[in-house]
C-alpha positions in Angstrom: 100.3 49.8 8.5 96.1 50.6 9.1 95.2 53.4 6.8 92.6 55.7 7.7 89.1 54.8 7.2 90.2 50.6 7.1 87.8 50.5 10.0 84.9 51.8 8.4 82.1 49.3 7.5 79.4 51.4 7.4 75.7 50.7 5.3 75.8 51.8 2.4 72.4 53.6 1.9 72.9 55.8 4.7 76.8 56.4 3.8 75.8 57.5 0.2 72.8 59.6 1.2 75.1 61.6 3.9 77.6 62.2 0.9 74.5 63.7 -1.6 73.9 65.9 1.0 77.3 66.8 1.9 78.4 67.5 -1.7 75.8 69.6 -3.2 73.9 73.0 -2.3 70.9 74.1 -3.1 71.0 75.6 -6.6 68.0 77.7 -7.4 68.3 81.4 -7.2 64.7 83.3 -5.9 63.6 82.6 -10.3 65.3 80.7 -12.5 68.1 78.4 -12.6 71.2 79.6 -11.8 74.0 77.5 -13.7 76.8 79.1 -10.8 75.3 77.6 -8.0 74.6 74.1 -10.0 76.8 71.3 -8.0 77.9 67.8 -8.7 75.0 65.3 -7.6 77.8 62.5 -6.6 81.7 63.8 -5.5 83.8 60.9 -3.9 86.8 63.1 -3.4 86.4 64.1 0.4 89.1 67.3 0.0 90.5 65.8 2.9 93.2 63.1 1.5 90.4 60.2 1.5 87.4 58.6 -0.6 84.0 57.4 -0.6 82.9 54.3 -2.7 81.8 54.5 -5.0 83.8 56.9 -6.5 81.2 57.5 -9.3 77.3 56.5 -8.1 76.6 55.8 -12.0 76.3 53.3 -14.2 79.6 52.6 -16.3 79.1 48.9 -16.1 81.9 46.2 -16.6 84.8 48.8 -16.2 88.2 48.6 -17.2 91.1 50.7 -16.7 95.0 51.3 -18.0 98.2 53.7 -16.3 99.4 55.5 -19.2 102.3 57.9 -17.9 100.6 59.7 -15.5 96.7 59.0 -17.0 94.5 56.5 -16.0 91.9 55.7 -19.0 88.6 54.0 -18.2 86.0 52.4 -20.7 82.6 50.4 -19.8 79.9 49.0 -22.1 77.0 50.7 -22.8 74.9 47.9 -25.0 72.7 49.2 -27.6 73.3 53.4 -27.0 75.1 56.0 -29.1 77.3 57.1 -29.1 79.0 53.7 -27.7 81.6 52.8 -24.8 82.3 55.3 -22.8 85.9 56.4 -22.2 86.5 58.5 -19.2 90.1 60.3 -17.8 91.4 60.8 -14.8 94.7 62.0 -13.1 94.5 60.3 -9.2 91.8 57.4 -9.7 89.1 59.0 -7.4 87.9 61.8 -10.0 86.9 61.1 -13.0 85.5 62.8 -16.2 83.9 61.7 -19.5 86.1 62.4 -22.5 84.9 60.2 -25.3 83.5 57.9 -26.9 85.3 55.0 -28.6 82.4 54.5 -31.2 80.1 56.8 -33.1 77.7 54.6 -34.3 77.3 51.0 -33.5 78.3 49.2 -37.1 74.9 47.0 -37.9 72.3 48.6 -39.8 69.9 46.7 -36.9 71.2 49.3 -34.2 68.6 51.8 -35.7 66.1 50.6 -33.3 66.8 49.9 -29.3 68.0 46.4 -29.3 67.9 45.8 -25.3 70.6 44.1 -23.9 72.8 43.4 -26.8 75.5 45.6 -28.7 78.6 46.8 -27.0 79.0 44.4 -24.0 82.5 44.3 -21.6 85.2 45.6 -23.4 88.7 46.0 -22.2 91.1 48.7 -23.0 95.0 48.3 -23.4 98.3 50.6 -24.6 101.0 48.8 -26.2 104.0 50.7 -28.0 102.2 54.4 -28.6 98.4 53.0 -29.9 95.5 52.6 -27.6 93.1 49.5 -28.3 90.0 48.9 -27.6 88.4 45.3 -27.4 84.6 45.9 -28.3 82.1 42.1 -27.8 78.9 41.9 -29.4 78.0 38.8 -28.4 75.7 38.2 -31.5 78.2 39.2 -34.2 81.7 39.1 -32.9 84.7 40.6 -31.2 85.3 44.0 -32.3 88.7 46.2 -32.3 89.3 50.2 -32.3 92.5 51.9 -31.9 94.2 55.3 -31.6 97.2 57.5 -30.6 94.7 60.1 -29.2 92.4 58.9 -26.6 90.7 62.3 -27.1 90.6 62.2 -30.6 88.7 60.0 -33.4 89.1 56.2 -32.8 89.5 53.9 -35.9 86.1 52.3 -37.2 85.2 49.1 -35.5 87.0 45.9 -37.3 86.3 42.5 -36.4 89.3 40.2 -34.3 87.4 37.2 -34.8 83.8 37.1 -36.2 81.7 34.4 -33.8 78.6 34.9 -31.7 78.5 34.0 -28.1 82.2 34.9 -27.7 82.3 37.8 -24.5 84.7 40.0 -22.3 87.7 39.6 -24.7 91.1 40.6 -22.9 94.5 41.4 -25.5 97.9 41.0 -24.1 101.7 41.7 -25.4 104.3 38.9 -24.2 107.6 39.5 -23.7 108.5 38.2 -27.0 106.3 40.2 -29.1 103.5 37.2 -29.3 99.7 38.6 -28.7 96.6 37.0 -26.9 93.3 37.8 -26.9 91.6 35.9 -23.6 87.9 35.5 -23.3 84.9 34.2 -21.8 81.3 33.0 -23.6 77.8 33.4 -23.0 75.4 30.8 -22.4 72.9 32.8 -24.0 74.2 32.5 -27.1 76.6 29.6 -27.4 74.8 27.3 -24.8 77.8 27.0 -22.1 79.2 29.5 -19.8 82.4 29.4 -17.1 85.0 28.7 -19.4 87.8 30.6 -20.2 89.5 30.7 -23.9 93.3 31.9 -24.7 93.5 33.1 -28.5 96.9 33.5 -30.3 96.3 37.0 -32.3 98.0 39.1 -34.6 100.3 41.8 -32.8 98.0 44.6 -34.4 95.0 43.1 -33.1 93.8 42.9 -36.8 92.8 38.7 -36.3 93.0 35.3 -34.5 96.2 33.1 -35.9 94.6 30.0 -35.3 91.8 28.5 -33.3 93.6 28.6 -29.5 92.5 26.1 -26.9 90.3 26.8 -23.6 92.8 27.4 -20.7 90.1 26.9 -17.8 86.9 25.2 -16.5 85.8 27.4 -13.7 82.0 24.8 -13.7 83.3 22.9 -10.3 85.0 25.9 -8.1 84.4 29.3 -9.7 80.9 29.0 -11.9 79.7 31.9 -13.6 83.1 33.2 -14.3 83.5 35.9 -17.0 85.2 39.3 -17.6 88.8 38.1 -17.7 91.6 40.4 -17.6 95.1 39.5 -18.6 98.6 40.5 -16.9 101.7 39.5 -16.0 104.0 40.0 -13.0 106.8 37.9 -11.6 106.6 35.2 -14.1 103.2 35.1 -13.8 99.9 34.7 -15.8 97.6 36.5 -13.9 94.4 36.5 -15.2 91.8 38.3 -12.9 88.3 37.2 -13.3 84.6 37.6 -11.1 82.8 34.1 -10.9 79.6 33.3 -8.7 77.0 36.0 -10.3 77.1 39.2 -11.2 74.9 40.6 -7.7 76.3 37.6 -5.3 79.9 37.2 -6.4 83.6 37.7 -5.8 86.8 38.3 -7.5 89.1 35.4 -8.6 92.5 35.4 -9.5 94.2 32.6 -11.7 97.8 32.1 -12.5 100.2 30.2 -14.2 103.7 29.9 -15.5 102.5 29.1 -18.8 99.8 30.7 -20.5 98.1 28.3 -21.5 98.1 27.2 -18.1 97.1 24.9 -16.1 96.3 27.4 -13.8 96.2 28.1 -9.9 92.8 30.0 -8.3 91.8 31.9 -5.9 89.5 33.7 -4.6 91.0 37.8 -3.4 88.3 39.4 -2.5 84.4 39.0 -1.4 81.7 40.5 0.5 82.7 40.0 3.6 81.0 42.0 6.6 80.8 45.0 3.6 77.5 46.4 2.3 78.9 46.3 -1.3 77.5 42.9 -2.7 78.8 41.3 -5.6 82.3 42.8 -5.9 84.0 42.0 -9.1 84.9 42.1 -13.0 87.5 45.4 -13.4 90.7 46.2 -13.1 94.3 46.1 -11.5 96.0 49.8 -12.4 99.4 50.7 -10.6 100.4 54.4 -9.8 103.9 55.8 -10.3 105.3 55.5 -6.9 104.5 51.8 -7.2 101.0 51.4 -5.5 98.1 48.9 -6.7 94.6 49.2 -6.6 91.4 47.9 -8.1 88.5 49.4 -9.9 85.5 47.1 -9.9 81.5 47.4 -9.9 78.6 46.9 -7.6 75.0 46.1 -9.4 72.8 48.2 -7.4 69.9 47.8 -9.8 68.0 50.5 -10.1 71.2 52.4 -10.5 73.3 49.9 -12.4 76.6 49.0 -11.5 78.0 51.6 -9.8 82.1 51.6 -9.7 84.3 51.2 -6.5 88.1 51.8 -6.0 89.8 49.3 -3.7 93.2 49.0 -1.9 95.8 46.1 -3.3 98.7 44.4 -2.4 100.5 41.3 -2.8 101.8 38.3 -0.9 103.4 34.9 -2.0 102.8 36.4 -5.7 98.9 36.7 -4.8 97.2 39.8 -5.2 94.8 40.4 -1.9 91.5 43.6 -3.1 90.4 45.6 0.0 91.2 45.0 3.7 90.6 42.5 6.6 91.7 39.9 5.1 90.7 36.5 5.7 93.3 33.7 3.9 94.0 36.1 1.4 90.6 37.2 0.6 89.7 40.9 1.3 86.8 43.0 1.5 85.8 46.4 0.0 86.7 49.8 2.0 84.1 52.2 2.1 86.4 55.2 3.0 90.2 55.2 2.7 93.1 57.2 2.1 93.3 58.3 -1.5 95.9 56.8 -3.9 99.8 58.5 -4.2 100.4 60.0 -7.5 102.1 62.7 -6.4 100.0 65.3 -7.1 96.8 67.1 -6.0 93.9 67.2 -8.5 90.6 68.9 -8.4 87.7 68.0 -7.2 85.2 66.8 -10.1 83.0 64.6 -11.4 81.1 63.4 -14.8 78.8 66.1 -16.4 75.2 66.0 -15.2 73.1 68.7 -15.6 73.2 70.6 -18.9 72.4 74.4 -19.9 72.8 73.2 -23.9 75.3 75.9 -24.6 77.8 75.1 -27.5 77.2 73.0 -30.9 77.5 69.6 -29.5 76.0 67.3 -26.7 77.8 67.1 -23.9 79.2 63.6 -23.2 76.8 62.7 -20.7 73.9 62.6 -23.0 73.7 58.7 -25.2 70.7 57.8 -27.7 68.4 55.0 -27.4 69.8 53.5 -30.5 71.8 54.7 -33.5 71.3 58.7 -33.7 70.5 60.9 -36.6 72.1 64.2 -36.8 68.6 65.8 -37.9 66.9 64.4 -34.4 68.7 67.4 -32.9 70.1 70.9 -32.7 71.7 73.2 -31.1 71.7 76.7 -31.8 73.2 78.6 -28.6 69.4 79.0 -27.1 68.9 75.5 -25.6 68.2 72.1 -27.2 66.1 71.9 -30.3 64.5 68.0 -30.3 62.4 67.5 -34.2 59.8 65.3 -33.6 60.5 62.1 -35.8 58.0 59.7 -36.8 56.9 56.9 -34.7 54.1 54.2 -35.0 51.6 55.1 -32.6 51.7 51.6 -31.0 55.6 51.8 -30.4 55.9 51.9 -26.5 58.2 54.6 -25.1 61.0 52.3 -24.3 61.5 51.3 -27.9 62.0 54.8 -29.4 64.7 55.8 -31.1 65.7 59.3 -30.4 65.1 59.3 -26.8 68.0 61.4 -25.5 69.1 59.4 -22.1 71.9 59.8 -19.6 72.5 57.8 -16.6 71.4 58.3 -12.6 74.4 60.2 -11.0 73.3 59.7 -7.4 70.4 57.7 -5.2 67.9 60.2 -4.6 67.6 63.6 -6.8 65.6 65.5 -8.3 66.1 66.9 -12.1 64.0 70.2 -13.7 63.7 71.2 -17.5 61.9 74.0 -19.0 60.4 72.9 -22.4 59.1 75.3 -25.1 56.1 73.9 -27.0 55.1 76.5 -29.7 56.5 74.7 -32.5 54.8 71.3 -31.7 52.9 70.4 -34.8 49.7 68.1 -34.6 50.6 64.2 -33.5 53.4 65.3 -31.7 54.6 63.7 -27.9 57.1 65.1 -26.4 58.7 65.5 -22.5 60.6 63.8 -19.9 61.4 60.0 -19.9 62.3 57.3 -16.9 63.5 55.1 -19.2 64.0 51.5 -17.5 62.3 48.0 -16.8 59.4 49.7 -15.8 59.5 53.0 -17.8 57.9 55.8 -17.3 57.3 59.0 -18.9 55.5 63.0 -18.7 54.8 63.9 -22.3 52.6 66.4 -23.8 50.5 65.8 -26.8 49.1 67.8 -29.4 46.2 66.6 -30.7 43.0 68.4 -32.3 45.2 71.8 -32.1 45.1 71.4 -27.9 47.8 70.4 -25.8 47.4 67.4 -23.3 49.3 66.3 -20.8 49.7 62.5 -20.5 51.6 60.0 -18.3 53.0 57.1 -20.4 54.2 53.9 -18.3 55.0 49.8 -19.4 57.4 47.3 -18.9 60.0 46.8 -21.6 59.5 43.1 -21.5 55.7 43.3 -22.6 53.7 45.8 -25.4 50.8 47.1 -22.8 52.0 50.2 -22.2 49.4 52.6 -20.1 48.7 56.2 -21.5 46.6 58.4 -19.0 45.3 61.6 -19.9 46.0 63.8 -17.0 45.1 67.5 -17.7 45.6 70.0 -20.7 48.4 72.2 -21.0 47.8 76.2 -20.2 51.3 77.8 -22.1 53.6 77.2 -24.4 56.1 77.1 -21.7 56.4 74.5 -19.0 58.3 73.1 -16.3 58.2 69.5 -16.1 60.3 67.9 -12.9 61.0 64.2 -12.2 61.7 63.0 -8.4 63.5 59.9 -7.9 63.0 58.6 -4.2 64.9 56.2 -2.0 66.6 54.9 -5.7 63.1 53.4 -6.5 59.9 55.7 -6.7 59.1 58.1 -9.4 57.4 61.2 -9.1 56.6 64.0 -11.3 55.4 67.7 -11.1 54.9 70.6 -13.4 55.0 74.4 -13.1 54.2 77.1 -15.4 56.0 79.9 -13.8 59.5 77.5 -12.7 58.5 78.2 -8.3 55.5 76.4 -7.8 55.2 73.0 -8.9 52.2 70.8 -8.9 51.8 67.1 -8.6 50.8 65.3 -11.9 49.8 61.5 -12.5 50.6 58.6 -10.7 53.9 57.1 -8.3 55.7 54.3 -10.4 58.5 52.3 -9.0 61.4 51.7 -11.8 63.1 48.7 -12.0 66.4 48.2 -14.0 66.5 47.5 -18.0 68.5 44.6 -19.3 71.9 44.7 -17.3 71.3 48.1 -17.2 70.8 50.9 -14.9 67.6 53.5 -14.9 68.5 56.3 -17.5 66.2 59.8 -17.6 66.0 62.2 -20.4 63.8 63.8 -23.2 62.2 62.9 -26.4 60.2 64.4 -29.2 58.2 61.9 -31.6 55.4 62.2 -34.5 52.4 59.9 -34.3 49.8 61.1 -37.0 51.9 60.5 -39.9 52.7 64.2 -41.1 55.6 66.1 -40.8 56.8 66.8 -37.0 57.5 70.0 -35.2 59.6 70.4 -32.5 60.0 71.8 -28.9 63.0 73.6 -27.2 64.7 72.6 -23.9 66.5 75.4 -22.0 68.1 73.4 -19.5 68.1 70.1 -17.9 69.0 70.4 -14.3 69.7 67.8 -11.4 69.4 68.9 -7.8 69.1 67.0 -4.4 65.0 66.6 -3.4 63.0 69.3 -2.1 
């Protein structure tokens, strides 16, 4: 039987700009921010039984997801932040929250300094009798393993499964019989071949490989590309679900087999079809209590990342089919549908965004450009104290340390902070950072006693960055807002009295980072050598454009 919203195929720029406007309100008061009226810039939830996709307009790349009881756990990779891999919760698979981190620091001493586009790649997350692991690729020193009995609690210390570079997207699995597997994938990057698929016999604790396994599948002829395997079984099945054809052009493939080892059957479930959702692949099969199926996957949107969509499954002939009007067994995404049955109602919510800075810790939004330092930060119940730390003054932006990023929650927005600049010391930089590709930052210097203000701008890929002078700096307190237009243009404004805002510097378009969305955020850095100061941050507030 149809559900509602199966005949929806809609485009998906205008869909997701009508549901920004739907979901949130205008939150300033007549002066200041008011934190009542502050709303979620992205809600999927439609309070009317059905969805949106994406459920979460944000960047939780290469998801995957696990049932346990009446929870459904989510992790993605996150590369070289920290705190590392993401775990978010939720109760009915539409909203979602941010609840953890499954590592605190990434465990090489190299992580001290942004290392773009390596660390913490695909992981997978699985539950087997009471403990919750986590398999963690780096793809330059190995395949990593945490566990717990707490998702919301302290997760063991990263510990190798198998030390090897190039070796990606690692899957574990329990057999019947007790016997583990750890399935996996490789990247040409680093081991000179790609779309092939390995099976690993491992130790039921996940603490090693028994021997060297065997590959189970060469997807070079029908499925290239293919990556991000995922490892289940139903029926007397293998089922191993895996995206091949490109990470912004390709589809979701399903193998199985008898054996596990195979040889294995393919086929392709679910594509593009007549949907504006490009690309739909790598994530997960979850089932809910009553005995439904559905799949979480991403969509690489670029400037935004890979923003997460939950489609519809079912099964014929012992195939699974992802999404609706299918073709041969091959679906296509939904962009509205009926929400999933677990027997319950849950609230409408979404992953933190703006932040007031009230309490002793971050919230759960916020990552670091590299490995953090307690002393980079505090706070102290009055906002968010950044120290300025040292930095050569040829280090571009992008490359800092202690830039304090979180990801783009919607496709248009616009976020305010109020920053207090009485404790800079001389040779500090501080302000608000578009940190990307093309990266792009409002600082203010201090320099000869005066404060400047000064647009920063580069590409990641290259050690030109531009600094531009643009005006000096009246107070010790100013506004500083960044625009972000049409999921491409950045603009930025400043205010001394938090109304009336003023154009500063120059438009720059951002482009994505290394398999990574545009993140935004704040920074405080030393460049003459002596001891920093610091500035305070009251608030950092997203709001749809005015």
């Amino acid at each position: 039987m149809a559900r509602k919203g199966e005949e929806e195929s809609v485009i998906l720029t205008l869909q997701l700009k009508e549901a920004v406007t739907v979901c949130v309100t205008n939150s300033r008061k007549d002066k200041g921010m008011d934190k009542s009226k502050i709303k979620k810039m992205w809600i999927a939830d439609q309070g009317d039984g059905t969805y949106i996709n994406p459920i979460l307009y944000t960047d939780y790349s290469d998801p995957d997801a696990i049932r346990v009881g009446e929870d459904y756990f989510m992790i993605a990779s996150s590369f070289c932040n920290s705190p590392a891999v993401p775990l978010l919760h939720s109760k009915d698979l539409v909203n979602w929250k941010v609840i953890n981190y499954i590592i605190d620091k990434l465990p090489f001493e190299w992580y001290e300094k942004p290392v773009h586009g390596c660390g913490t790649w695909a992981p997978s997350i699985r539950y087997h009798e009471g403990v919750y692991y986590a398999f963690i690729p780096f793809p330059d020193e190995g395949i990593m393993m945490c566990k717990t009995t707490d998702p919301w609690g302290k997760w063991s210390e990263p510990s190798f499964v198998r030390k090897v570079c190039g070796w990606i997207d690692p899957c574990p699995f329990w057999d019947d019989d007790g016997k583990a597997y750890m399935v996996s994938a490789f990247a040409r990057s680093r081991i000179g071949f790609k779309s092939m698929l390995y099976m690993s016999p491992i130790e039921p604790d996940c603490s090693g490989v028994l021997d060297d396994g065997k590959f189970i599948y060469d997807g070079h002829e029908t499925q290239p590309t293919i990556e991000g395997p995922k490892l289940y079984k139903r029926n007397g099945y293998y089922y191993i679900f895996a995206p091949a054809g490109g990470v912004k052009t390709g589809w979701q493939t399903v193998l199985r087999s008898k054996n596990i080892y195979g040889p294995y059957e393919e086929k392709i479930v679910m594509a593009q079809g007549n949907s504006p959702v490009n690309g739909p692949h790598q994530g997960a099969w979850v089932t809910t209590p009553s005995g439904e199926d559905w799949f979480i996957h991403f969509q690489d949107v670029l400037n935004a990342g890979r923003i997460i969509h939950l489609q519809p499954m079912r099964w014929e002939n012992d195939w699974p089919i992802i999404g609706v009007n299918d073709v041969d067994g091959c679906g296509e995404p939904v962009m509205c549908y009926q929400k999933p049955d677990v027997g319950a109602t849950y609230p409408i919510d979404a992953p933190e965004d703006s932040d007031f800075f009230e309490g002793d810790k971050l919230g759960l939004q916020w990552q670091w450009n590299a490995n953090y330092k307690d002393e980079w930060y505090a706070l102290k119940g009055n906002g968010l104290t950044l120290y300025a730390q040292q930095a050569d003054p040829k280090t571009q932006l992008c490359d800092i340390s202690n830039l304090l990023i979180q990801k783009w929650p919607a496709p248009e927005f616009q976020i305010t902070t109020c920053l207090h600049l009485e404790n800079m010391a001389e040779g500090d930089v501080a302000g608000m950072v578009s940190q990307c590709g093309d990266y792009n930052g409002l600082m203010i210097k201090k320099e000869n006693g005066k404060l400047m203000l000064q647009q920063r701008s580069g590409k990641w890929t290259k050690n030109d960055e531009v600094r531009e002078d643009l005006c000096a700096v009246e107070k010790d307190t100013i506004y500083l807002r960044m625009k972000v237009v049409k999921e491409n243009d950045v603009f930025f404004e400043i205010s001394y009295d938090e109304e009336n805002f003023t154009p500063v510097g120059q438009m720059k378009e951002a482009t994505p980072g290394r398999w990574v969305g545009v993140k935004v955020g704040l920074t405080a850095i030393n460049e003459a050598g002596n001891e920093g100061g610091s500035v305070r941050a009251d608030y950092f507030v997203f709001e749809p454009l005015q």
